[in-house]
C-alpha positions in Angstrom: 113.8 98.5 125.4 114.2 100.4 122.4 116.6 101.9 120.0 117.0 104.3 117.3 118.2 103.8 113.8 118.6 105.0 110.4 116.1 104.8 107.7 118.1 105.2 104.1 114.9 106.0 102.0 114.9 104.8 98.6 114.1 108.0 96.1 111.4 108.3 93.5 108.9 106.5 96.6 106.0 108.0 98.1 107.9 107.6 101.4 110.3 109.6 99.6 107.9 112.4 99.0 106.4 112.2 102.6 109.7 112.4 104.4 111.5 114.6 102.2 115.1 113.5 102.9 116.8 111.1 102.4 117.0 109.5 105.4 115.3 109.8 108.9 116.1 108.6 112.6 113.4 106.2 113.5 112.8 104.6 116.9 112.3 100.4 116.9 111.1 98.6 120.0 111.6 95.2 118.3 114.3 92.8 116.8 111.9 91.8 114.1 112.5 91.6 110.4 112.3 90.5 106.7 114.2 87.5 105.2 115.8 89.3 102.5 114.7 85.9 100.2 111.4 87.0 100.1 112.5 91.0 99.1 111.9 89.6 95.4 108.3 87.7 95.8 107.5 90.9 97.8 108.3 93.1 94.6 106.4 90.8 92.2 103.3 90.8 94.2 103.5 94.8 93.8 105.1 96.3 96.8 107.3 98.9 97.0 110.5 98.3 99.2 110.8 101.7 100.0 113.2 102.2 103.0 116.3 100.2 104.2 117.8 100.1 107.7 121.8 100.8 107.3 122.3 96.9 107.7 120.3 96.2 104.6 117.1 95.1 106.7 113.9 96.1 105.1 111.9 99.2 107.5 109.2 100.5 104.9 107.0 98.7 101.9 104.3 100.8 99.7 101.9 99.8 97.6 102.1 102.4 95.2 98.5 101.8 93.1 96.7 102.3 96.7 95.8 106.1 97.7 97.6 105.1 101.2 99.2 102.0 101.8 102.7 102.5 103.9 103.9 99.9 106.4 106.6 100.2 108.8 108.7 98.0 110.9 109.3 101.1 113.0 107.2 103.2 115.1 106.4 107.0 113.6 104.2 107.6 116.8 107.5 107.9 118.8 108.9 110.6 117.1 105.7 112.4 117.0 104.4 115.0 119.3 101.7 117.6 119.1 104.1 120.2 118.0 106.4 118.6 115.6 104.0 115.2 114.4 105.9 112.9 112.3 105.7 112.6 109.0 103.6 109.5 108.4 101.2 110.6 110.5 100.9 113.7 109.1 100.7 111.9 105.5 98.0 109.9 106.8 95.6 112.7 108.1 96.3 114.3 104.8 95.2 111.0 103.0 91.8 110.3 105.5 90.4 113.7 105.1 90.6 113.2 100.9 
């Protein structure tokens, strides 16, 4: 199934600015992730690493030219619900109705 883990958020991001804290409790339903030898090409070809599981793993990348480009590993939809929506999601609506 799933699990829940923590999302250290790197400041100074626009993930940073969307959650405002600095970390969150996200829910994964997945083992995947990214070989921390491509972390550097990633940063030279203009992404963000923006948010770091508590084992190091990459969670969330940005590209921080685009008016919304934010990428996950986990799944904001999970957390969300039609009283308290998540975050992202909420930063997304914002960023379609511009």
């Amino acid at each position: 199934m799933g699990k829940a883990e923590r999302v250290t958020i790197v400041p100074s991001t626009r993930a940073a600015a969307i959650w405002g804290s600095a970390t969150a409790l996200e829910d994964f339903r997945c083992n995947y992730g990214v070989d921390r030898a491509v972390h550097p090409a990633l940063t030279e070809a203009g992404l963000t690493l923006s948010g770091f599981g508590d084992d190091g793993e990459l969670r969330i990348v940005e590209l921080p030219d685009h008016p919304f480009f934010l990428a996950t590993l986990f799944l904001p939809q999970l957390r969300s619900t039609p009283a308290r929506p998540h975050p992202l999601i909420v930063a997304f609506g914002r960023a379609a109705a511009r």
